[in-house]
Structures are given as C-alpha cells and as structure tokens.
C-alpha positions in Angstrom: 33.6 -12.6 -27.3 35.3 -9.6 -25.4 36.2 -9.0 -22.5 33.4 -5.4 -22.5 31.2 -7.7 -24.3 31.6 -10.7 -21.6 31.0 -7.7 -18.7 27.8 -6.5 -20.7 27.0 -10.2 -20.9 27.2 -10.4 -17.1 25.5 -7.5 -16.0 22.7 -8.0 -18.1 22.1 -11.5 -16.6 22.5 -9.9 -13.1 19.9 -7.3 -14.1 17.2 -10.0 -15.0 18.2 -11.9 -12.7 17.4 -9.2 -10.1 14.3 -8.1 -11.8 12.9 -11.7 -11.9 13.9 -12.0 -8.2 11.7 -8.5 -7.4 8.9 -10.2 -9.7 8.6 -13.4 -7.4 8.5 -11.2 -3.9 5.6 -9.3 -5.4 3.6 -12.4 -5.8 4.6 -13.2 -2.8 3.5 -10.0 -1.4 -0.2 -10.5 -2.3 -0.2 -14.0 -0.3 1.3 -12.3 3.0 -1.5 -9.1 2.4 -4.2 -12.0 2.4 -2.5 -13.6 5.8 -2.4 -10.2 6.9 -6.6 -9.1 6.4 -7.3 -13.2 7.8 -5.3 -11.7 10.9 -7.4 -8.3 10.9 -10.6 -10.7 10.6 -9.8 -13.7 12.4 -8.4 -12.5 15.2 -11.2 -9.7 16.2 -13.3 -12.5 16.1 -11.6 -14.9 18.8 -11.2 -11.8 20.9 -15.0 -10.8 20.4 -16.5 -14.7 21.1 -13.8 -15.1 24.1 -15.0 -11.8 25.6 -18.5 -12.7 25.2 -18.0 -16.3 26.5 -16.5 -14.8 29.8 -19.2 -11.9 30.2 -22.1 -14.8 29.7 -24.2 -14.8 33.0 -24.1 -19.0 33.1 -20.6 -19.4 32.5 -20.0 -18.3 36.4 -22.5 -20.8 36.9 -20.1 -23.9 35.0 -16.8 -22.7 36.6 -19.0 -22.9 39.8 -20.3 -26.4 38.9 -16.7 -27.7 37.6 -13.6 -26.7 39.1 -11.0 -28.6 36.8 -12.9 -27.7 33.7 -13.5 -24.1 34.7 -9.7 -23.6 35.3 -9.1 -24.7 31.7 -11.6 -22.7 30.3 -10.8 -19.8 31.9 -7.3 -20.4 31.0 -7.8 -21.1 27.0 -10.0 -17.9 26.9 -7.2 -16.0 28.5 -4.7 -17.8 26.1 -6.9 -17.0 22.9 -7.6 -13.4 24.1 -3.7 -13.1 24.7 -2.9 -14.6 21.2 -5.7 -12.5 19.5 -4.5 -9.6 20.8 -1.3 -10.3 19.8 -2.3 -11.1 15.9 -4.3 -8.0 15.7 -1.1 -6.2 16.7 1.2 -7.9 14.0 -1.4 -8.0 11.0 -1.7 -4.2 11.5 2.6 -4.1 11.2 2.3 -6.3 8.3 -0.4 -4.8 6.6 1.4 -1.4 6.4 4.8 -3.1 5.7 3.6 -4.3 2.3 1.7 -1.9 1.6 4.5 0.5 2.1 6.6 -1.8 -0.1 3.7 -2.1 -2.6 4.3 1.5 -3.3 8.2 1.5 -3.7 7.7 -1.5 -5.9 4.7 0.3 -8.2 7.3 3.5 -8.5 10.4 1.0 -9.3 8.5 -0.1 -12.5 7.7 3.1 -13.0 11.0 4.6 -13.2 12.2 1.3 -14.5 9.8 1.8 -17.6 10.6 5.4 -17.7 14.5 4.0 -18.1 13.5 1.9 -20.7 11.8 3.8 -22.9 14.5 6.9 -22.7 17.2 4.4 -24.0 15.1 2.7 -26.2 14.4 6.4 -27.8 17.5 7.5 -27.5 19.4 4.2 -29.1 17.0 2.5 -30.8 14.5 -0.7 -29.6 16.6 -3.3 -28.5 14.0 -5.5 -30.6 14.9 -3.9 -33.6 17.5 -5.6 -35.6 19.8 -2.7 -37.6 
C-alpha cells in the first residue's frame, strides 16, 4: 500500500469515525429532549402543589398547632419551590439547545447527502465495481 493510499485509508476511517460519533449524540439528543419536557412538566407541577399547599386556609392552622413540623414544612415547600423554579429555568435552556442543534444536525445530513450524491455522479458509485 502507498503512502496516498495509506492517507486515503486514514482519513476515511476518521470520516466514519466522526460520522458514527455525530450518529450516537443524536440518539443521545432525543433522551436529554425527553429529560428536558419531564422538566417542563414535572417541575410546573411541584411549583403549582407547593403554592397551593402554602395558600390552603388549614395549613396556617398546622404550623400554628406544630412548631417543629411547621418549620420543616415551610422549609421543604420553599426548597421545592426554589428547585422547581430553578428546573423550569434550565429545561427551557435545554430544550432550545437541542433543538437548535437538531437543526444543524438535520442540515449536516443534508449537505452531507448532497456531497455524496455530487461525487457519486460525478465519479461513479463507490458501490459499483469498474
């Protein structure tokens, strides 16, 4: 083998190498979307329940009646409201992140294909044996 044949080899093994690579972060990217809607649903919800908890006319009534307990309450409702808030916040960033790289991914393989089937008119299908 030559040395132009041994640098053909190469790249060529970089380039699928690569394109596997990009393959494998786009299945990726459909787990971290779902993480990202479970944020966008989850979260809403904790906010909306602690909220409601706290605005309830009898839960004056139990911090009045227990003092330790009503101190943690009050404190875990303020945590999850805290937390909630924060997830809403990030799930949004993340949503848009990979949808934003959804779209340079979809017009990769486009242009990618595109590539491929100007060289395969213009040289021949790889495929083909001559």
């Amino acid at each position: 083998m030559s040395s132009d044949e041994e640098k053909l080899a190469t790249r060529t093994d970089i380039l699928k190498m690569m394109d596997g690579f990009i393959e494998q972060i786009s299945k990726i990217r459909t787990t971290l979307k779902g993480v990202s809607i479970s944020a966008l649903i989850l979260a809403p919800l904790a906010l909306a329940l602690s909220i409601y908890i706290m605005q309830h006319p009898s839960f004056f009534v139990l911090m009045d009646n227990r003092d330790e307990f009503g101190i943690v309450l009050v404190t875990l409702l303020i945590s999850v409201i805290a937390i909630s808030s924060v997830w809403i916040f990030i799930g949004i960033r993340q949503y848009r992140l990979i949808d934003s790289w959804s779209r340079r991914y979809d017009d990769y393989l486009r242009g990618k294909e595109k590539i491929d089937s100007e060289i395969a008119a213009n040289f021949g299908s790889i495929d083909d044996p001559e």
